[in-house]
LOSETI-752120 format. One record per residue (C-alpha): residue number from 1; x, y, z. Coordinates in steps of 0.25 Angstrom, whole numbers, plus 5000, padded with zeros to 4 digits. Each point is the difference from the previous one (the first is absolute). Example, Ala and Ser with C-alpha at 12.3 -4.5 7.8 and 13.67 -1.06 7.14 Angstrom:
ATOM   roke     c1     c2     c3
ATOM      1   5049   4982   5031
ATOM      2   5006   5014   4998
This chain:
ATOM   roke     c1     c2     c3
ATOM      1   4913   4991   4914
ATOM      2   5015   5001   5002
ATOM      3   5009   4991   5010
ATOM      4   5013   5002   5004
ATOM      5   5009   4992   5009
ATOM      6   5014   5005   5005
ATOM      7   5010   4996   5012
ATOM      8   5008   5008   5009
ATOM      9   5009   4993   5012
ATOM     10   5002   5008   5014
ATOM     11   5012   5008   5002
ATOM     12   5009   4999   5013
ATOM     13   5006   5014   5004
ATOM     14   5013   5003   5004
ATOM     15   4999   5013   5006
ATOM     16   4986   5001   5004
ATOM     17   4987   5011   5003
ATOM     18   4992   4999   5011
ATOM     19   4990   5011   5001
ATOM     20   4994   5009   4989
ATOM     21   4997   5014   5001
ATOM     22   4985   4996   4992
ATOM     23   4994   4989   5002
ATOM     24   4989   5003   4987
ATOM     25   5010   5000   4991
ATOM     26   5011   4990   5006
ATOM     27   5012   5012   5000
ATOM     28   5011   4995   5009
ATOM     29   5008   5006   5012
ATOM     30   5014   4996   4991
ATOM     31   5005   4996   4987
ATOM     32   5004   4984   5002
ATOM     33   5006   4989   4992
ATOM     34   4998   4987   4996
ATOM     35   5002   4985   4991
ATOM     36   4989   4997   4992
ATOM     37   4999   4984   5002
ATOM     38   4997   4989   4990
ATOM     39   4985   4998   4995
ATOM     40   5005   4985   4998
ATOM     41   5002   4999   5014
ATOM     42   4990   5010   5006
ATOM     43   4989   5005   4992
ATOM     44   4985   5008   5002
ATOM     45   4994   4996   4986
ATOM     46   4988   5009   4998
ATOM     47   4988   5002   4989
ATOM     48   4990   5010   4999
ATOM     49   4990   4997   4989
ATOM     50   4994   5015   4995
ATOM     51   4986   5003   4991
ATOM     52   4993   4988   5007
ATOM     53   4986   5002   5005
ATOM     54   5002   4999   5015
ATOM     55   4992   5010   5008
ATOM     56   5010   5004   5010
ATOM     57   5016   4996   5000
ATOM     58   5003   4986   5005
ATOM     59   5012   4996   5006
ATOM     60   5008   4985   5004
ATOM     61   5010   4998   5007
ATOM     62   5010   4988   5003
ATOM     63   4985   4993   4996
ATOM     64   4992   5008   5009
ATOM     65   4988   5008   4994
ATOM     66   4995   5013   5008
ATOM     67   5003   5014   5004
ATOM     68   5014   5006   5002
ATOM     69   5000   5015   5005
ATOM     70   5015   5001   4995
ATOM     71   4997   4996   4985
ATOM     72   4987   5008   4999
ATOM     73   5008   5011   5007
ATOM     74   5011   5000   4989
ATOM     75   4992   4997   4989
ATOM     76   4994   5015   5005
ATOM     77   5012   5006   4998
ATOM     78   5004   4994   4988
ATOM     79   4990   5005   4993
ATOM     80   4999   5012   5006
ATOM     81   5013   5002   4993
ATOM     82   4997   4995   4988
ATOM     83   4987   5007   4999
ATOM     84   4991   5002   4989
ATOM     85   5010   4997   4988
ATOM     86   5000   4984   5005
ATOM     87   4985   4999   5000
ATOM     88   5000   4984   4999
ATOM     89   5008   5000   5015
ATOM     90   4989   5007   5005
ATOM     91   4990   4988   4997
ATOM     92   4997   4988   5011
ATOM     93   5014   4991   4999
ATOM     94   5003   4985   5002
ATOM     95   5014   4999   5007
ATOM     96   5004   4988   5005
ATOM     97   5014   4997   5007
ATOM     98   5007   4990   5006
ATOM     99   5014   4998   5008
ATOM    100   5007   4989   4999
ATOM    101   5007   5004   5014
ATOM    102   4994   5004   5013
ATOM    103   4990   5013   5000
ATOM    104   5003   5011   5011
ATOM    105   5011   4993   5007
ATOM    106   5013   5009   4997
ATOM    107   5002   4997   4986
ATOM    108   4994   5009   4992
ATOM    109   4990   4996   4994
ATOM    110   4991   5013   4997
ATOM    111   5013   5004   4993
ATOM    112   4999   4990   4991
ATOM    113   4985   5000   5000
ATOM    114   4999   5015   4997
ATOM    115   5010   4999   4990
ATOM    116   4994   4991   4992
ATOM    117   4988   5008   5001
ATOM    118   5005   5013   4995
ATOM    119   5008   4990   4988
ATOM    120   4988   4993   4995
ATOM    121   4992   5014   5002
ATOM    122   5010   5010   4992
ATOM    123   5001   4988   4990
ATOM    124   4986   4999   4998
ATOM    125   5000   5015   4999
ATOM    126   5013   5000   4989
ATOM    127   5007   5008   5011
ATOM    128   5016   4996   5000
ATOM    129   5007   5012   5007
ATOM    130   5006   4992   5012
ATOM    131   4998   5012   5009
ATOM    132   4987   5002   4998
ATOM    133   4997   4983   5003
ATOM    134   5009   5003   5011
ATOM    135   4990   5010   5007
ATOM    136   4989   4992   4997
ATOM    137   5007   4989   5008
ATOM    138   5002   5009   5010
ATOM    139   4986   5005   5001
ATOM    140   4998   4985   5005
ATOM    141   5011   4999   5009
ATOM    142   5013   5008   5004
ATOM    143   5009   4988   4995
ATOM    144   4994   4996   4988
ATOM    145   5005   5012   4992
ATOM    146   5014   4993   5001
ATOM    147   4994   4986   4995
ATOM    148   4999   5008   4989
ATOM    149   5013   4999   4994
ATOM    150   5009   4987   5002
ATOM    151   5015   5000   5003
ATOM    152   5004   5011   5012
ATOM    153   4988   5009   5003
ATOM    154   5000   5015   5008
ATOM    155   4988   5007   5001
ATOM    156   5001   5014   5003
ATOM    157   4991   5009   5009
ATOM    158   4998   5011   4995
ATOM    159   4996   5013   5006
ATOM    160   4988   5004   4992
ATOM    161   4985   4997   5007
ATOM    162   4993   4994   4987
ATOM    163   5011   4989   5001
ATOM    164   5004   5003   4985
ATOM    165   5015   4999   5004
ATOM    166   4999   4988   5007
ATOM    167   5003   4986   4992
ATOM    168   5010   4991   4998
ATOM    169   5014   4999   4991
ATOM    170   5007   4989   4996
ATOM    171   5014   5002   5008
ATOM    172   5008   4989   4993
ATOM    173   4992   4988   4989
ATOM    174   5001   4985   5006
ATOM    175   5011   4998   4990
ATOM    176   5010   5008   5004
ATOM    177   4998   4992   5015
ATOM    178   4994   4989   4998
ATOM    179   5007   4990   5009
ATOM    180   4993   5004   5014
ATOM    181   4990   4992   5006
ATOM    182   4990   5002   5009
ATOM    183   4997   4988   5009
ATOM    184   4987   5001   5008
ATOM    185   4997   4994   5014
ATOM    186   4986   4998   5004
ATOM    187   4996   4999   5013
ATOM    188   4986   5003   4999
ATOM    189   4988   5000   4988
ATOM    190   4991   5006   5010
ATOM    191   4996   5016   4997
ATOM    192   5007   5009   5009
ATOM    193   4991   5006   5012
ATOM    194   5005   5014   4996
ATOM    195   4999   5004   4987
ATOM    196   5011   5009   4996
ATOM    197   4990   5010   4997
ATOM    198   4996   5001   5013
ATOM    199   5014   4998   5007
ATOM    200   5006   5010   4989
ATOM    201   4991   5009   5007
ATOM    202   5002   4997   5014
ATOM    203   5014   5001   4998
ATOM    204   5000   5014   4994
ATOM    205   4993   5005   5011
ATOM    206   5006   4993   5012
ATOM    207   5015   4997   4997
ATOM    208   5011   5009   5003
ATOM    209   5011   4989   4993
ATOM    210   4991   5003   4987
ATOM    211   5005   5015   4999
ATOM    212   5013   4995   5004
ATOM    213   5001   4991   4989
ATOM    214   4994   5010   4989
ATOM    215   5012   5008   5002
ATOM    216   5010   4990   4993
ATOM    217   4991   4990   4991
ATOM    218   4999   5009   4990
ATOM    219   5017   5000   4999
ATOM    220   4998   4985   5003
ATOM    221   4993   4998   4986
ATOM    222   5011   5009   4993
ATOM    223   5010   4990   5006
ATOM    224   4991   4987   4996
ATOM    225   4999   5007   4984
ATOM    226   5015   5001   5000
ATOM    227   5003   4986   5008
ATOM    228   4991   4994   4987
ATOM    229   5008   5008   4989
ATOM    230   5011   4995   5005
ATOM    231   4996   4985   5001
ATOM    232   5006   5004   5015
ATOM    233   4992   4987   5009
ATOM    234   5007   5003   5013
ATOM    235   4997   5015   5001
ATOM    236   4985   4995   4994
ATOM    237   4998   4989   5011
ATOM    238   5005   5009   5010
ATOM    239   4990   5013   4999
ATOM    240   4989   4989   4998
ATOM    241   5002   4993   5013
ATOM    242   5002   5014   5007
ATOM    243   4987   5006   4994
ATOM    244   4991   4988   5004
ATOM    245   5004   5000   5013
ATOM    246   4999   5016   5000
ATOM    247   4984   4999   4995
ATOM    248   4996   4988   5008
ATOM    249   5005   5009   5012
ATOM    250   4993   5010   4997
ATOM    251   4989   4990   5000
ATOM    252   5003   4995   5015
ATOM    253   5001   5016   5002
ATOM    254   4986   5001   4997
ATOM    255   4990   5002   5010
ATOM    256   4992   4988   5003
ATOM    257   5014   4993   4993
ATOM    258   4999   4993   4988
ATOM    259   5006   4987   4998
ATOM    260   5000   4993   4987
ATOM    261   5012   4993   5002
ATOM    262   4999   4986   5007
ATOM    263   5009   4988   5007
ATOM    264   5002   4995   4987
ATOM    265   5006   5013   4996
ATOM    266   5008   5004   5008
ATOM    267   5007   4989   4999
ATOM    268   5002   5001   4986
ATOM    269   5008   5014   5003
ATOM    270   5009   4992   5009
ATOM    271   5002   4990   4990
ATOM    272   5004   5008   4989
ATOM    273   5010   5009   5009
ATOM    274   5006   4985   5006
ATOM    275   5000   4998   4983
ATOM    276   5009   5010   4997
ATOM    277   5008   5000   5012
ATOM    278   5005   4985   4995
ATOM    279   5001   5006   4986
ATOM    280   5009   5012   5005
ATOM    281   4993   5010   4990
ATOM    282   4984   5003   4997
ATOM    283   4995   4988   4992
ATOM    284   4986   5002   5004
ATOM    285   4990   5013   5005
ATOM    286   4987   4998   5007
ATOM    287   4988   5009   4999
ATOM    288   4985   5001   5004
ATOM    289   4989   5006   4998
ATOM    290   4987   5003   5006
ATOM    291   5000   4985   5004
ATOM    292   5007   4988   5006
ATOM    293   5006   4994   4987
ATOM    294   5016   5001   4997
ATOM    295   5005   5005   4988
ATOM    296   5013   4997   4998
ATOM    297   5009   5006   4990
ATOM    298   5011   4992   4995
ATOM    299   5007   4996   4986
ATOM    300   4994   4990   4991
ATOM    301   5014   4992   5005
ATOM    302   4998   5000   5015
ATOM    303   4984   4999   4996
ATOM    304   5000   4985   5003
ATOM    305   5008   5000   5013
ATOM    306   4991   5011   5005
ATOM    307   4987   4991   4997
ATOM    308   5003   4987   5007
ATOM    309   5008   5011   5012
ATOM    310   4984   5005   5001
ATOM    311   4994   4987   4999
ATOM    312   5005   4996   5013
ATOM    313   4997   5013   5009
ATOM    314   4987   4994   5006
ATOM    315   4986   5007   5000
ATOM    316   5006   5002   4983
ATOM    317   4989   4992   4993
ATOM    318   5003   5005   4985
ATOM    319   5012   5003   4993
ATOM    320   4998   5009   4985
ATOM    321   5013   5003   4993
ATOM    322   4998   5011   4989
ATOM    323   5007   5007   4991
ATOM    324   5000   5014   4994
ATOM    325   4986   5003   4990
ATOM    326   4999   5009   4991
ATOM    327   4986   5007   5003
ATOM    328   4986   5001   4996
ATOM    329   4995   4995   4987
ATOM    330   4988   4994   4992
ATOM    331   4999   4986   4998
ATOM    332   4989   4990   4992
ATOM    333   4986   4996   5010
ATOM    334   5004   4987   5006
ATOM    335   4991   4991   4996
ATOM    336   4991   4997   5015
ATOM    337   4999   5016   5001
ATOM    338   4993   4999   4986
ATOM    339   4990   4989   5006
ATOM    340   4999   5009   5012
ATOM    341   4997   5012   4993
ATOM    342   4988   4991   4991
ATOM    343   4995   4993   5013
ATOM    344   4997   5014   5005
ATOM    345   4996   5010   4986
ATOM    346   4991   4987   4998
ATOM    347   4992   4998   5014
């Protein structure tokens, strides 16, 4: 019996996708770009226990024991890929996660949880080619390929139909950049009413804006790739801002509209603008996605005025300041999830 643990923190994209063009394999409508956060300050810290004699794969989550379609759905693909070679996936699995931030509000937490996944998975399997642990993330969910790799993260389309051309590449390592800071607003813990699944769909299918926006986003993540290089914050905070608003209309274009965004948020982009207004220059950039919680991106300098600024929008009931992370990796079995996993081989 083996058992590995690993931890991966959510990413917050810059240039966002919304939409993919297969839905089986995760393949998005666009490249986009993102900061990896800090596992220190946002983490999914998962362990799958392999070679035990369970009769059928078992999952927990956040504590929670039961079925979840879209863990058995990517533990289907994952080893559908891996196939035959990696016979010990194939058995019944032990996987238990937990979050130590909101689930299914607008933070990513299937990127963090998928990437932790596809790391403890490709560990267990001796598999260190980070592409490859970047397409298993992604068979999880779209934005997990990115969680991936720490530091300034793009992932790439690709064109081909068996997704073998769409993972993620470290655009810049935290270390050449690592003064910004993401400080996260929440609004709201409880699980959105439109999954972006569903409202990814919906959008595709409905909105007009969305094809209007696919005809600059792909230039938009060129300029973002170069704005990073560059250790270039205004051009960054500027595109950001811009391709938020541009998705989340796309989202209101949809037909019923979509609305993740709240009060609570929209008073935060009011905020941030009257912010840099005062400053005279871009201190600060807001972002969302599929959810009412702000992320704003700032330097670790203005981190601090940014926190307490947040801290007195009403309806803002949190405030997480995090840095940039490095990534996915494998760490030792906490010592309750060993207890866990005893309490539940041993029933």
């Amino acid at each position: 019996m083996r058992i590995i643990s690993s931890v991966a923190a959510p990413n917050i994209a810059l240039i966002k996708y919304w939409g993919k063009r297969d839905d089986l394999l995760k393949l998005p409508i666009n490249d986009s770009i993102s900061i990896t956060l800090d596992e220190k300050a946002l983490a999914s810290t998962t362990t799958i226990v392999l070679g035990s004699k369970l009769k059928r794969d078992t999952f927990i989550l956040n504590g929670h024991a039961g079925p979840d379609a879209h863990i058995t759905e990517a533990l289907l693909l994952i080893r559908r890929r891996l196939g035959k070679r990696h016979h010990i996936i194939r058995k019944p699995i032990l996987l238990i996660s937990d979050n130590n931030f909101p689930t299914a509000a607008g933070i990513a937490s299937s990127a963090s949880g998928f990437a932790a996944l596809a790391e403890a998975v490709a560990s267990a399997l001796g598999i260190r080619n980070r592409r490859e642990i970047s397409i298993l993330a992604r068979l999880g969910s779209g934005s997990a390929s990115r969680s991936a790799f720490g530091g300034y993260v793009r992932w790439k389309m690709g064109k081909r139909k068996d997704g073998e051309d769409s993972f993620a590449v470290q655009v810049s390592p935290r270390s050449r950049w690592p003064q910004l800071a993401d400080v996260i607003a929440i609004s709201s813990a409880e699980r959105k009413k439109v999954s972006s699944k569903s409202g990814m769909e919906r959008t595709l299918k409905t909105s007009e804006l969305c094809h209007c926006r696919q005809e600059h986003v792909q230039r938009a993540v060129e300029k973002v790739a170069g704005a990073i290089r560059r250790k270039d914050f205004r051009s960054l905070a500027y595109l950001t801002m811009r391709d938020s608003n541009a998705m989340h209309a796309t989202m209101l274009d949809s037909w019923p509209p979509i609305i993740y965004m709240n009060d609570t948020s929209r008073a935060v982009v009011e905020a941030v603008h009257q912010y840099n207004e005062k400053a005279g220059s871009l201190r600060a950039a807001y972002t969302f996605d599929a959810g009412p919680n702000a992320h704003v991106i700032t330097t670790r300098k203005e981190a601090g005025k940014i926190a307490r600024m947040l801290k007195g929008i009403r309806g803002v009931r949190k405030v997480i300041v995090s840095g940039v992370g490095e990534g996915s990796k494998t760490i030792p079995t906490p010592q309750k999830t060993k207890q866990l996993i005893a309490r539940i081989l041993h029933k």
